[in-house]
N, C-alpha and C positions, 0 to 999 in steps of 0.2 A: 611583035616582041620576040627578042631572039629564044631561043632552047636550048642552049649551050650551057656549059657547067656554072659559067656566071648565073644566066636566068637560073637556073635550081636553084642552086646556093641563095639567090635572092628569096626566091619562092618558100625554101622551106623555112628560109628564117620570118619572112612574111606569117607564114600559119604558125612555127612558135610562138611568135608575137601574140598571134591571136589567142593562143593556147593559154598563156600566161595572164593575161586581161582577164578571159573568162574564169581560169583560175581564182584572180583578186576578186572578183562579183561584179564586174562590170560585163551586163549583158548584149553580147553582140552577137548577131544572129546573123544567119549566111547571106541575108541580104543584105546587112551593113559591109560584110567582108567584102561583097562582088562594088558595093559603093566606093571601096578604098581601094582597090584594083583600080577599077575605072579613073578614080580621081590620080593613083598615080601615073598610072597611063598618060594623061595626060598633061603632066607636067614634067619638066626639067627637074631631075635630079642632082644639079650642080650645085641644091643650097640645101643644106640637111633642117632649117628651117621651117622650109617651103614642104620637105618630107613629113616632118613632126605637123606642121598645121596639116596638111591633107589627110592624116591620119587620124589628129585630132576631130575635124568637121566630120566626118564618115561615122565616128567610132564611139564618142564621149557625149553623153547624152545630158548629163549635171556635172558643175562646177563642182560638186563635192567629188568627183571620179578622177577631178586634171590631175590631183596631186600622183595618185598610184600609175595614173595613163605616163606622167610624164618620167616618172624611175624607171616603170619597164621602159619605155621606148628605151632611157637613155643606158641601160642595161643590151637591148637587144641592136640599138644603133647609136653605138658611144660617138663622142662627139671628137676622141682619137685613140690612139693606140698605144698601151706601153708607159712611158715617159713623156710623150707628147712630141718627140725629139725626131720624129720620121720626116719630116721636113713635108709632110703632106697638109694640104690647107685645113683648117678647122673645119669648113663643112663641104667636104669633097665629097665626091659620092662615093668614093670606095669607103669614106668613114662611115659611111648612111647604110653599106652595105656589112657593115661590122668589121672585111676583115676576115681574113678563110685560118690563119694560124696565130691564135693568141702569144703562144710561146717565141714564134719566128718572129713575130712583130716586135713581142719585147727584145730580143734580141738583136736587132736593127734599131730598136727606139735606146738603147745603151742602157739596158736594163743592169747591167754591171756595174755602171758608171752611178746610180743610183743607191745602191748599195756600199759603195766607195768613199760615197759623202760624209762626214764627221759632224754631227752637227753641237762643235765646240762652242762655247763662250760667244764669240765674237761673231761667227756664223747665224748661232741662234737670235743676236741682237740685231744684226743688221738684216734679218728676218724678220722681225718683230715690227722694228721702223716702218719697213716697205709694205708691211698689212696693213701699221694702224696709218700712212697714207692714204694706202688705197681703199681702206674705210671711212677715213673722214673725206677723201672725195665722191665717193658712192662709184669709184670706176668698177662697173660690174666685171668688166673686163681682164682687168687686172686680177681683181679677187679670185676669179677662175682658174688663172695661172696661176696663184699663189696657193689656194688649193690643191692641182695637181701635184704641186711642188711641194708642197708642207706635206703629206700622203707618200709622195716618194723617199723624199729626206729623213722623216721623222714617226712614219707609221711602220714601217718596214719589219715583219717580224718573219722569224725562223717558221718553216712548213715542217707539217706533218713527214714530211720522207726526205730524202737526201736529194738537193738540188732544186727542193721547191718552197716556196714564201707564199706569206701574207701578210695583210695589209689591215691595220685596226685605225679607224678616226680617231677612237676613245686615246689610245696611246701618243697618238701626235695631236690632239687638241689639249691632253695633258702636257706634254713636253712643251708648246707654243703659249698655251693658255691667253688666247684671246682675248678672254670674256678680263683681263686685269688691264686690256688696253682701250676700255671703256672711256675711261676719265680724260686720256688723251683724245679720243674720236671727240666726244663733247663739247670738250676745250676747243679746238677746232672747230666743232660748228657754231659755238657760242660764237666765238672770232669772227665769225664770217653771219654773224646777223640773227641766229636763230635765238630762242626765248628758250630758257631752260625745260622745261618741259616739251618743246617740239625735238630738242637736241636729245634729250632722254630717250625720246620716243623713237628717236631714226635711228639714234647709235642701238638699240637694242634690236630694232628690227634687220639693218645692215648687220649686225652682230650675227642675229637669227639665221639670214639669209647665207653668210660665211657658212656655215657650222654645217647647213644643208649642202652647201657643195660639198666639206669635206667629205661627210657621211655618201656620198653620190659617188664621190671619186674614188675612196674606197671601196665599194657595189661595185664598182667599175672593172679595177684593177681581178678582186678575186673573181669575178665572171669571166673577165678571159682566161684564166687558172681552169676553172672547174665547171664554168658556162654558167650562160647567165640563166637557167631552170634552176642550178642551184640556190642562184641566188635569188630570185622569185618564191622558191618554196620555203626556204631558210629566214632569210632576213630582208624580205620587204615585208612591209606592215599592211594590212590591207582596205582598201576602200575609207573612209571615214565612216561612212552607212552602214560600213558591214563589223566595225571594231568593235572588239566585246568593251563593254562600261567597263567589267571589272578589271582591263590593261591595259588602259587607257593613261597618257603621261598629260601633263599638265596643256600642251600645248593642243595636244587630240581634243579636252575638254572645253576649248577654248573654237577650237572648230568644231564640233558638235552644238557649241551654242548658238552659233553664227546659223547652223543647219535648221534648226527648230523652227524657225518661224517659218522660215522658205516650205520645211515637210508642212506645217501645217497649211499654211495653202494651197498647196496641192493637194491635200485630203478633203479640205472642207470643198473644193473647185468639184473632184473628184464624187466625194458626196452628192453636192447639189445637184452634178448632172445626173447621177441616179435615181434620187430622190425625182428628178422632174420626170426621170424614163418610166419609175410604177405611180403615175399620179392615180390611174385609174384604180379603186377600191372596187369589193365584191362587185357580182354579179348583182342587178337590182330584177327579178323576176319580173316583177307588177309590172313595173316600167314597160318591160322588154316585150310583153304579152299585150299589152292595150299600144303600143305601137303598130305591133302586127295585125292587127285589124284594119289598115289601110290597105296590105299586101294579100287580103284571103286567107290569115292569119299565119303565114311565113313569115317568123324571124328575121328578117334583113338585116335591121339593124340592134345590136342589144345595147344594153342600157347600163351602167353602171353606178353604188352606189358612190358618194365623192367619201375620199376614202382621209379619216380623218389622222391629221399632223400627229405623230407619237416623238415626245420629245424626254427621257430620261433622267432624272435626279441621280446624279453621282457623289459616291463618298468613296474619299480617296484616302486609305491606310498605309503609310507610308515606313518602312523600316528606314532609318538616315545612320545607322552605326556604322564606322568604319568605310572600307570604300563601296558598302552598297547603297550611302548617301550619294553617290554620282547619278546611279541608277534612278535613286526615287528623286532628286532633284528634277530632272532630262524629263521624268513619265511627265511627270507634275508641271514646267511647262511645256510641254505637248498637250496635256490634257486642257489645259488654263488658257492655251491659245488658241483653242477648239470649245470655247467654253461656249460660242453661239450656239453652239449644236447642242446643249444637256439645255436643263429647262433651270436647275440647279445644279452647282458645284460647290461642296465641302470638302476639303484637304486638313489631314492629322498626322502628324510623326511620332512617331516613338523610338526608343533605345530598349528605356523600362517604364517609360512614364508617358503619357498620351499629349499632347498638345499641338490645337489649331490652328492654323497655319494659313486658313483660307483668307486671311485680308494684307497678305504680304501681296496677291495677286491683282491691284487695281488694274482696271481699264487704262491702257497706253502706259502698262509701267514698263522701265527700261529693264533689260533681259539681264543684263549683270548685275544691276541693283538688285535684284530679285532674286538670284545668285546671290549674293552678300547675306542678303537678309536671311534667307533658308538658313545658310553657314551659321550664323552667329544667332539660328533660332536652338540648333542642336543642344544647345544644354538643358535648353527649357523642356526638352525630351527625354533627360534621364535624370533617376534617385541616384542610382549606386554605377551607374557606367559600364556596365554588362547587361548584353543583349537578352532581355526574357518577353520573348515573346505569349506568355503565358500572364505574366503581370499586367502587358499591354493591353491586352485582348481584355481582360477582368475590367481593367479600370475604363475601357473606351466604351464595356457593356454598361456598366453602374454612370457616370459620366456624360452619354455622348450618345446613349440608348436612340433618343429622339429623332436624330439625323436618321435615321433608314427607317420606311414604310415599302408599303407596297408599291410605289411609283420610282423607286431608287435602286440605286445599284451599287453593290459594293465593291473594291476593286484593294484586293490587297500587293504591296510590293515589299518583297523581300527575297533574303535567301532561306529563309526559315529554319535556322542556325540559332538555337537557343540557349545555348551553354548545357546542355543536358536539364534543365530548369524543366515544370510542369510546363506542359503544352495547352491546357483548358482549352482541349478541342471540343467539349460541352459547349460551351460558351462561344465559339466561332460558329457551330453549328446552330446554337439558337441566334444568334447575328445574321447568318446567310439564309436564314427562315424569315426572319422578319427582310429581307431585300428581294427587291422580284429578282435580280440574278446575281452572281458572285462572282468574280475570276481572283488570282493568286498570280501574280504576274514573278517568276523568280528570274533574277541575271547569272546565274549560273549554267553550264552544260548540265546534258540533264545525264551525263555520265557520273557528275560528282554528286548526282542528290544520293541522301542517306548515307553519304560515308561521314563518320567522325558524327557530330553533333548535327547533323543532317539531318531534321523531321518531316522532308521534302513529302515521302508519300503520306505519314500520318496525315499529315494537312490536306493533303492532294486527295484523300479519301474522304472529305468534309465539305473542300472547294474547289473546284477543277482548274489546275495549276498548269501556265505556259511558262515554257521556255521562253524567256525577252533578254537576249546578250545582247543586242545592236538594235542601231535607230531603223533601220532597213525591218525589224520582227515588231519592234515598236510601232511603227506604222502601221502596219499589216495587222495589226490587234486591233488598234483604236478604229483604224475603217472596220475591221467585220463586228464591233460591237455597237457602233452605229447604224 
């Protein structure tokens, strides 16, 4: 491999790359780094495809990670430069190698020229046509170009200092507004044979998939501006495992659910094999002592008692107010899809008022039905629709007392955000007396307990309260209470 200023320039953007991954929480360790070396060593750089997969294979260890793996890559090795207008192929390897002057490049790509555009009446319509084409044919091809091009045309905003820009999706998917050329994508595939609801389904998800390039191409443009760390620190989202519940958009919750079953098998797989690694229980003395009577009464072999299966009764206290119903939804099935591991499972919500929940969870129920069902259990959770955690706690003691003994465990989720209302830590404290053990599981940073109506440590002095913002801390609970 050469050493010249090219190899550097490759190399150091090589270890930003890495930098930035690790950054998202994708763990990659110096011996997957020395793997993606080697793998591109050995391959032609002539397809920046062939770059992105060998990176991928080396680097990406769950399918929940490609989303964040595949922004930085395309942040650290865009797919061109500028306008697109450098008359270089789309996956050349100078594109793979990013590129040594963002500025120069825009300025050869006619970054002038881009700016120059008007995007009048007539312009914007014959814009419009050539998308919702290229969405009712799925040419992904096309769509790409037309993102780069809607981004240059129609996102273009004034910079911070004299001479310099930026680039918003938000402002050119408003100016274009896509999402109103729905009806035409449809109309079109209806025409061409689909079933109204297969045609709903494609035009939203092509719809979806538009809206992600715009957002990409934008990433794109201000990372040659300001480099692409900026835009890794700033505005990439990170990992889906590692996304906090509580900023999380509609679509994150939609792959977060998709995630649940997948973590749970790997816990329970995880489990099991531990569970088979300590089968052996205490030492058995007698045993061990009337063997060694065949050896002149040395020990050789000891003897163990078999060490009996401990299997825990759980009750799961759930806050659902507001957006920290995402959180206790998400615990609840994790907990529910892990439920061969308890001996028993009972689930409760509250607002201000207590209510069971445990038979929305049948055996092979579908994961969005179940979702649905949570949703539209919410009211049967609250008197007056303000959070008192204080009310909840009274009525789940008087109520619901029966569900924890000594073989149970309690398990509360919330942010512990009460309206300033009594707290009845009395009462949570004779709760966690009667359970052999207790956790307080909150989705908050644990910077923001106690500010505002925050009774984070009061409770946390009662029940020993974790931090759980992501499915990544989520996990990592439910195995060590197992």
């Amino acid at each position: 491999m050469s050493t010249g200023p090219a190899s550097s320039g490759l190399l150091d953007r090589h270890l930003a790359f890495l930098r930035a991954l690790r950054s998202a929480g994708l763990p990659v360790s110096l011996a997957e780094d020395l793997d993606a070396i080697a793998a591109l060593s050995a391959l032609r750089w002539g397809s920046r495809q062939v770059v992105r997969d060998a990176y991928a294979a080396t680097l990406v260890k769950k399918q929940s990670q490609r989303p964040t793996f595949d922004a930085l890559f395309d942040l650290y090795f865009p797919r061109m430069i500028g306008g697109g207008a450098t008359g270089l192929p789309a996956d050349g390897a100078d594109e793979a190698a990013g590129g040594d002057g963002p500025a120069e490049d825009r300025d050869r790509a006619g970054g002038e020229d881009e700016f120059s555009v008007r995007d009048g009446a007539e312009a914007l319509q014959a814009f419009r046509d050539e998308l919702a084409e290229a969405l009712a044919g799925g040419d992904a091809e096309a769509m790409a170009r037309l993102a780069a091009e809607m981004v240059g045309r129609f996102g273009a905003m004034p910079g911070r200092g004299p001479g310099l820009s930026s680039w918003s999706s938000y402002t050119a998917l408003q100016r274009v507004a896509p999402g109103e050329l729905v009806d035409r994508v449809v109309a079109g595939l209806l025409a061409a044979g689909r079933t109204q609801e297969e045609a709903d389904r494609v035009a939203a998800r092509r719809l979806g998939g538009f809206t992600a390039m715009v957002d990409d191409d934008a990433r794109r443009r201000i990372a040659e501006e300001k480099g692409p760390e900026h835009v890794a620190n700033v505005a990439l989202r990170p990992s889906i495992d590692r996304l906090d519940f509580l900023s999380a958009r509609r679509t994150d919750l939609e792959q977060m659910r998709r995630e649940i079953y997948p973590l749970a098998r790997r816990l329970a797989t995880r489990l099991t094999q531990e569970h088979h690694a300590h089968r052996r229980g205490p030492l058995d003395f007698r045993r061990t002592v009337r063997a060694s009577v065949s050896t002149g009464g040395v020990p050789l072999t000891t003897h163990h008692r078999p060490k009996r299966p401990h299997r825990t009764e759980l009750v799961v206290l759930c806050d659902v107010s507001g957006s920290v119903a995402n959180f206790a939804q998400f615990t609840l099935l994790l907990v529910f899809a892990l439920r061969d591991q308890f001996q028993k499972v009972r689930a409760f919500t509250f607002i201000d008022h207590v209510h069971e929940v445990t038979h929305h969870f049948r055996p092979g129920a579908d994961v969005v039905e179940v979702m649905e069902e949570l949703a539209a259990s919410t009211a049967h959770a609250a008197l007056w629709g303000r959070t008192n955690y204080g009310r909840a706690l009274t009525t789940f003691a008087e109520r619901y007392a029966d569900a924890l003994g000594p073989k149970s465990s309690l398990l509360v989720l919330g942010d512990a955000r009460s309206n300033h209302s009594d707290l009845a830590l009395g009462t949570l404290r004779d709760l966690a007396g009667q359970a052999r053990h207790a956790w307080w599981l909150n989705p908050e940073h644990r910077r923001h307990w106690d500010n505002g109506d925050s009774a984070a440590s009061a409770y946390g002095a009662v029940v020993p309260m974790v931090e759980c913002r992501n499915l990544t801390q989520l996990g990592e609970f439910v195995h060590d209470i197992l």
